[in-house]
Structure formats: C-alpha cells, structure tokens
ChimeraX commands (.cxc) that place a marker at each C-alpha (Angstrom):
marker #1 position 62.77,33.90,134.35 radius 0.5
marker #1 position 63.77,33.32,137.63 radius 0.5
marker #1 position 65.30,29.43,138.36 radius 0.5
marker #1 position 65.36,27.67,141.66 radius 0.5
marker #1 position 68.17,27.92,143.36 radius 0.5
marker #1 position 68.82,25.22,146.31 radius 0.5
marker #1 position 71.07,26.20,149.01 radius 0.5
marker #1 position 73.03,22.93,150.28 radius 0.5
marker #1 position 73.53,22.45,154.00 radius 0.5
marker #1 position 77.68,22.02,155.16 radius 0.5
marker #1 position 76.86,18.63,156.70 radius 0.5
marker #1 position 74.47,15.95,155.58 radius 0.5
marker #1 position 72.81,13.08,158.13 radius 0.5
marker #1 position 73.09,10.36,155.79 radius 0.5
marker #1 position 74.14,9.03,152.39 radius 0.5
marker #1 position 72.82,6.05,150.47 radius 0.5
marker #1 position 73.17,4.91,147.02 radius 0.5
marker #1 position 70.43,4.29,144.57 radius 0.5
marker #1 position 71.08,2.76,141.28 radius 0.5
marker #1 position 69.20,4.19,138.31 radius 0.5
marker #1 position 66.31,1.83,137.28 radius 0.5
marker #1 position 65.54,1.07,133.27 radius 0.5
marker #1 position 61.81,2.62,134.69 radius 0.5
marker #1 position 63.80,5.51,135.41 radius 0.5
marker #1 position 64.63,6.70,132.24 radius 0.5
marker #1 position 62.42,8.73,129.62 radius 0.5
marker #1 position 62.14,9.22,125.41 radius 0.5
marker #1 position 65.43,11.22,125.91 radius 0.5
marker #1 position 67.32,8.36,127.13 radius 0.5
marker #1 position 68.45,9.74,130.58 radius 0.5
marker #1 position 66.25,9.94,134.15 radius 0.5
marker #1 position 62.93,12.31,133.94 radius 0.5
marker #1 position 62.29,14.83,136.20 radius 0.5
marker #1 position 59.10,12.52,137.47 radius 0.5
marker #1 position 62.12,9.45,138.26 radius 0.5
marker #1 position 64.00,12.12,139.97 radius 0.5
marker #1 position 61.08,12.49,142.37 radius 0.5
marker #1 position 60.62,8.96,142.96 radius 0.5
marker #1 position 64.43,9.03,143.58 radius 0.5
marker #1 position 64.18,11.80,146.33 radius 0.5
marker #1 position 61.40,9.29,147.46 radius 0.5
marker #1 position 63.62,6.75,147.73 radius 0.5
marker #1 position 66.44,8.61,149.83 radius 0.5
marker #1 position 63.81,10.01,152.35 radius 0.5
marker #1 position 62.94,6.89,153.32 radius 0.5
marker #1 position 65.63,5.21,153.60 radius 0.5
marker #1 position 67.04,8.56,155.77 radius 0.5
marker #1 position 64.22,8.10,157.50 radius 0.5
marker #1 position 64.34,4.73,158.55 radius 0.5
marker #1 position 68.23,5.05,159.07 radius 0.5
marker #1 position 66.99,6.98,162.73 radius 0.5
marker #1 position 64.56,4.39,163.33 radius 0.5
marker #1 position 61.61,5.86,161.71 radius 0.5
marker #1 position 59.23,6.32,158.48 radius 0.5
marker #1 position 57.24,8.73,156.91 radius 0.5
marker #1 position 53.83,7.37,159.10 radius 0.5
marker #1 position 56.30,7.31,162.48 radius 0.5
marker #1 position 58.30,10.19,163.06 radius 0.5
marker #1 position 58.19,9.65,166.85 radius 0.5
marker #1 position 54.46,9.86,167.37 radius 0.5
marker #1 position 53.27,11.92,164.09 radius 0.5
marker #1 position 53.42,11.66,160.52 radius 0.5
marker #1 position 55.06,13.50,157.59 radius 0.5
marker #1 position 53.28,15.20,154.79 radius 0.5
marker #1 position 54.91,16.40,151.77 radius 0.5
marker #1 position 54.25,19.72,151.87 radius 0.5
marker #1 position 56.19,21.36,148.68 radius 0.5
marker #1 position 59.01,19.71,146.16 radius 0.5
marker #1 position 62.09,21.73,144.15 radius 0.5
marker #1 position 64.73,19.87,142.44 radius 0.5
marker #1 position 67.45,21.83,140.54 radius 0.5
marker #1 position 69.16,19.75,138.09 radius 0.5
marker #1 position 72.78,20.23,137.21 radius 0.5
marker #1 position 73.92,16.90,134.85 radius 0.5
marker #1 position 72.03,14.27,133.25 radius 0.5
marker #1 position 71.68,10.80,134.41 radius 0.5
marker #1 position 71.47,7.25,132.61 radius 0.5
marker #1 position 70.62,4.03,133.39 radius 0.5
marker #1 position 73.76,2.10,135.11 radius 0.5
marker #1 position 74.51,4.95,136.60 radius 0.5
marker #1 position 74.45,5.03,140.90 radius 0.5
marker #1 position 73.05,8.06,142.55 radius 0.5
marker #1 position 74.42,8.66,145.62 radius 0.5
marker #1 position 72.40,10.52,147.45 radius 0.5
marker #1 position 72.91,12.59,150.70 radius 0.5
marker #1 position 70.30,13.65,152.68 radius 0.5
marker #1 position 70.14,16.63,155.39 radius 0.5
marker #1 position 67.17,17.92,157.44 radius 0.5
marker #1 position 66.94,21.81,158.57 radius 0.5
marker #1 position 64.76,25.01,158.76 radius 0.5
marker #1 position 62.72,23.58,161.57 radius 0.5
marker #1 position 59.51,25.21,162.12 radius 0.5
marker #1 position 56.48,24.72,164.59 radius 0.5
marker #1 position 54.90,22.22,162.71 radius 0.5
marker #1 position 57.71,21.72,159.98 radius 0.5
marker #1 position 60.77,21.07,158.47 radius 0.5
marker #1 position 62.69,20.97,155.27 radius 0.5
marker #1 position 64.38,17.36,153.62 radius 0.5
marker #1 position 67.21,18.92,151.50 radius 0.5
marker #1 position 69.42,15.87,149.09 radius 0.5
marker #1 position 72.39,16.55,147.42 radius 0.5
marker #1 position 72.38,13.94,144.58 radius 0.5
marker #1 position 75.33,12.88,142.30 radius 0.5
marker #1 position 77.15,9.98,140.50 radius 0.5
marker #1 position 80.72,9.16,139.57 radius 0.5
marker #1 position 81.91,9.91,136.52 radius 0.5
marker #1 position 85.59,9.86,135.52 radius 0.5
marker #1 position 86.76,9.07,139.07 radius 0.5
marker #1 position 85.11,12.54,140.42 radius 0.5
marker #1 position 81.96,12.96,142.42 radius 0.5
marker #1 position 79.76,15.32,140.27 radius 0.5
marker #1 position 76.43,16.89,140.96 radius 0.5
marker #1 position 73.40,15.07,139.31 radius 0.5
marker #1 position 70.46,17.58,140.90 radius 0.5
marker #1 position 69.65,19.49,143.94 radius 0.5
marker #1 position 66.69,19.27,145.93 radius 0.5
marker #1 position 64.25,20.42,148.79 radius 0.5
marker #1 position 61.09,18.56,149.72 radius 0.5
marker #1 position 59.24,20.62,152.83 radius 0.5
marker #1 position 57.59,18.15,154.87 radius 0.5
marker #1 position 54.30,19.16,157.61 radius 0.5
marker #1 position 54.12,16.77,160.87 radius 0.5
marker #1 position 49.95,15.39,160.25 radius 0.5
marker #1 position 48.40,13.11,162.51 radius 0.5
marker #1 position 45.87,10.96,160.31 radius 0.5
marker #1 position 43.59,9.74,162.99 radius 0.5
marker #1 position 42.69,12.96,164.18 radius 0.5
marker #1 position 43.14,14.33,160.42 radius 0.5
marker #1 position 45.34,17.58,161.75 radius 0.5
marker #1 position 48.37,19.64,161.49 radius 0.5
marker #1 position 50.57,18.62,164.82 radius 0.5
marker #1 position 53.78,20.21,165.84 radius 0.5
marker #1 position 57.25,18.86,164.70 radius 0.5
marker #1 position 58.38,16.21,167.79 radius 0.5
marker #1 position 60.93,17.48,170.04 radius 0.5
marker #1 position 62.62,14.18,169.90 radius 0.5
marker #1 position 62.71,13.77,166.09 radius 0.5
marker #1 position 64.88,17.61,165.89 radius 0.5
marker #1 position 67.43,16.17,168.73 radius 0.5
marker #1 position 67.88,12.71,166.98 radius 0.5
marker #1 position 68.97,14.68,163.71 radius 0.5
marker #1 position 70.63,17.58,165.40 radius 0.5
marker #1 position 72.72,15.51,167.42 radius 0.5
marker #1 position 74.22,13.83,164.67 radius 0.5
marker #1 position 75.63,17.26,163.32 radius 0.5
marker #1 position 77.76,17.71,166.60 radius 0.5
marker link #1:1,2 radius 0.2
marker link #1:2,3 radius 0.2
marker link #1:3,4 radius 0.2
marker link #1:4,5 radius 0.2
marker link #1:5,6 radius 0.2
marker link #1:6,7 radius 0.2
marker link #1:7,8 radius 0.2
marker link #1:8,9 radius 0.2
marker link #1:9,10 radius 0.2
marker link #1:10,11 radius 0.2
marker link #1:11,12 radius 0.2
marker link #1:12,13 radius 0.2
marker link #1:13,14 radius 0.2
marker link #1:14,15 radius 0.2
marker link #1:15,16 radius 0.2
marker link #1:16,17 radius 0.2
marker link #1:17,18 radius 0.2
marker link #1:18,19 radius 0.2
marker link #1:19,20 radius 0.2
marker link #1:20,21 radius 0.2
marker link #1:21,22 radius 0.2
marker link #1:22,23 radius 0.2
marker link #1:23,24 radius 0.2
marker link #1:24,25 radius 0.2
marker link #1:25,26 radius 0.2
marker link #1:26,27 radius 0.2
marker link #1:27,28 radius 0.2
marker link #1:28,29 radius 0.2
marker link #1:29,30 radius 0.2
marker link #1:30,31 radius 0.2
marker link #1:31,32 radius 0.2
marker link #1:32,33 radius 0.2
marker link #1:33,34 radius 0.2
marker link #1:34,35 radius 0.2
marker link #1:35,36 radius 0.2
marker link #1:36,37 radius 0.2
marker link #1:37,38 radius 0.2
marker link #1:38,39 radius 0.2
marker link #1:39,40 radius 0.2
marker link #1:40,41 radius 0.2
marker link #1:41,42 radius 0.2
marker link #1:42,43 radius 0.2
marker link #1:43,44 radius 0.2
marker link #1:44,45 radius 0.2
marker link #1:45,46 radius 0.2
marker link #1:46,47 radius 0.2
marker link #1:47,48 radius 0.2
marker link #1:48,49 radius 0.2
marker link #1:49,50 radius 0.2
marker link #1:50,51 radius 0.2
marker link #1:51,52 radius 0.2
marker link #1:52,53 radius 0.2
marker link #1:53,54 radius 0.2
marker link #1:54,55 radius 0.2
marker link #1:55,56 radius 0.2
marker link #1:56,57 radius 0.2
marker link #1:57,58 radius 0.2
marker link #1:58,59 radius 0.2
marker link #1:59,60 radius 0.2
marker link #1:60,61 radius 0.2
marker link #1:61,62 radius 0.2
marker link #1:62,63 radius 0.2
marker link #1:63,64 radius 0.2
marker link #1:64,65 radius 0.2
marker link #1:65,66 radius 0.2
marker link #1:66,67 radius 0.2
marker link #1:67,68 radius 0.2
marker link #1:68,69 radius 0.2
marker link #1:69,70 radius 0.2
marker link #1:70,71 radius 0.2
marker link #1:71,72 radius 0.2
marker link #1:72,73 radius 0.2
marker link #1:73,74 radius 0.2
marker link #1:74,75 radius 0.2
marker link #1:75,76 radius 0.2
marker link #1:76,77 radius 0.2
marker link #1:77,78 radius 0.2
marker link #1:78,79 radius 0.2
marker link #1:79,80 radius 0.2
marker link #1:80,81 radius 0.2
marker link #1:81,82 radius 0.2
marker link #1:82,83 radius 0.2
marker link #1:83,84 radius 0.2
marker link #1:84,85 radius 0.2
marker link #1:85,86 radius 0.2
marker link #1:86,87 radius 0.2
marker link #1:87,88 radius 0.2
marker link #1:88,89 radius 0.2
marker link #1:89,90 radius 0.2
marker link #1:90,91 radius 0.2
marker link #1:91,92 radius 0.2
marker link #1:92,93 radius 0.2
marker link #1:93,94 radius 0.2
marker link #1:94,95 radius 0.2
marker link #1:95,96 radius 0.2
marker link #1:96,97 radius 0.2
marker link #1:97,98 radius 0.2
marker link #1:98,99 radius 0.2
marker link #1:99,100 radius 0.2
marker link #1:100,101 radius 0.2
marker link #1:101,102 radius 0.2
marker link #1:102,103 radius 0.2
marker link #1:103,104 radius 0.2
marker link #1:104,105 radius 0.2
marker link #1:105,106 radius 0.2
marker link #1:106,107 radius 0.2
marker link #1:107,108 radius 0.2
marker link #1:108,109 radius 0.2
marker link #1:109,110 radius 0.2
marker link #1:110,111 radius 0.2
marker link #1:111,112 radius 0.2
marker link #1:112,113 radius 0.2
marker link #1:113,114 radius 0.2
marker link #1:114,115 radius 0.2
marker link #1:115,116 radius 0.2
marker link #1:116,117 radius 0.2
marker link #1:117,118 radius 0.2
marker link #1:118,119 radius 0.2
marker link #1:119,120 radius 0.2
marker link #1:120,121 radius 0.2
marker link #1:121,122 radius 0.2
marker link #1:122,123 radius 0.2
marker link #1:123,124 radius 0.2
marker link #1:124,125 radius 0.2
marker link #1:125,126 radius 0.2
marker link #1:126,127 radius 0.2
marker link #1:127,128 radius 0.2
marker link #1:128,129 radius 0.2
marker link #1:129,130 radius 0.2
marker link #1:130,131 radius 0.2
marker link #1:131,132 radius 0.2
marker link #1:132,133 radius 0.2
marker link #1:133,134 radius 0.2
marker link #1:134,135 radius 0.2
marker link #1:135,136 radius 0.2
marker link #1:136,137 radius 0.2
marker link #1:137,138 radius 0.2
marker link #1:138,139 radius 0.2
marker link #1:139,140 radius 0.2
marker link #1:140,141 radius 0.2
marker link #1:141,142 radius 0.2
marker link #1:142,143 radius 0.2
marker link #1:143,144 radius 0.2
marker link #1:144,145 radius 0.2
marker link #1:145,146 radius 0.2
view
C-alpha cells in the first residue's frame, strides 16, 4: 500500500503555537486524525491573517479547500503545544498549496508530530466561480522567502 509522503519546503512563512485542547483528544488518549485537521485549520488562519488576510479575503478572492493529506510521524496528548509552521508553494493559475510542518517539544528536542498539505482553489462566492490566484497574494508570500 502506498503511504503519503509530504515533501517539506526549506523555508516556512510563519510559525505559531497551538496548544492541544482536551476536545482534541480521542478513545486512544492522544489527538485524532479529525483534531489534527481542525489543527491545520487553526494554523491557516492564523498564517493567513499574519499577511493581513483570511480565508474569505485573500486580496480580492476567496480560498477553497480543495484537497487535505496529513502524514503523521508521533503521537500527541493533551498539554502538549504544537508548533506549527506554515509555508505556501506550487502556485498554479487558480491555485496553490498550504504545506505545515507540525511538532512539539519533547525532551528538550523539536520532534515531528505530522506533516501536511491542504491545496487551496481562489473562489469568488458572489459570482459562485473559480478565479485566478491574486498576483499580489504570491508577492506578499514570496517576498518573505528572500
């Protein structure tokens, strides 16, 4: 069976840190693959709204979430802090991949909690259509990997 592999960008945008919720946590006592979602969630918009926009802005469209993969590498309990960095690339026409690297300290090290790619498509809702990826939004986030 073949797994999902993520391949992690050499520079992320931004890094936050998200603390791990008792809501978070299934029956096996760490965070379920649904929380894990919500966490990605969680990171995107606050990514998001680090460059001065949201998932219903992105500098005159919106964002749709277009596909979701999440590798996991460790498990993750409740007290624990995700930190989670956040990277945007492979932009196409009308749009782009979200990729998060998210971990937690353990022992004094950094170590990998999952890896994950959301693909997001630029929509504009009043017209209810596909629009192309703004020009301004790919500067704001390329410039900040010069």
């Amino acid at each position: 069976m073949a797994r999902i592999k993520i391949t992690l960008p050499p520079v992320f945008q931004f890094s936050t840190k998200i603390p791990v919720r008792i809501t978070d946590v299934n029956y096996g006592g760490h965070v379920g693959n649904d929380a894990f979602l919500s966490i990605l969630h969680e990171a995107r918009l606050q990514f998001l709204a680090h460059f001065g926009y949201s998932e219903l802005e992105l500098a005159g469209t919106s964002l749709i979430m277009a596909d979701a993969a999440i590798e996991f590498k460790k498990e993750a309990f409740y007290g624990d802090t995700i930190i989670a960095s956040v990277a945007v690339n492979d932009f196409q026409r009308v749009a782009f991949d979200i990729v998060y690297k998210l971990e937690k300290e353990q022992e004094g090290q950094l170590v990998p909690v999952a890896f994950a790619k959301t693909g997001v498509i630029c929509y504009d809702y009043t017209q209810k259509k596909i629009c192309p990826v703004p020009e301004a939004a790919i500067k704001l986030f390329q410039s900040v990997l010069k």
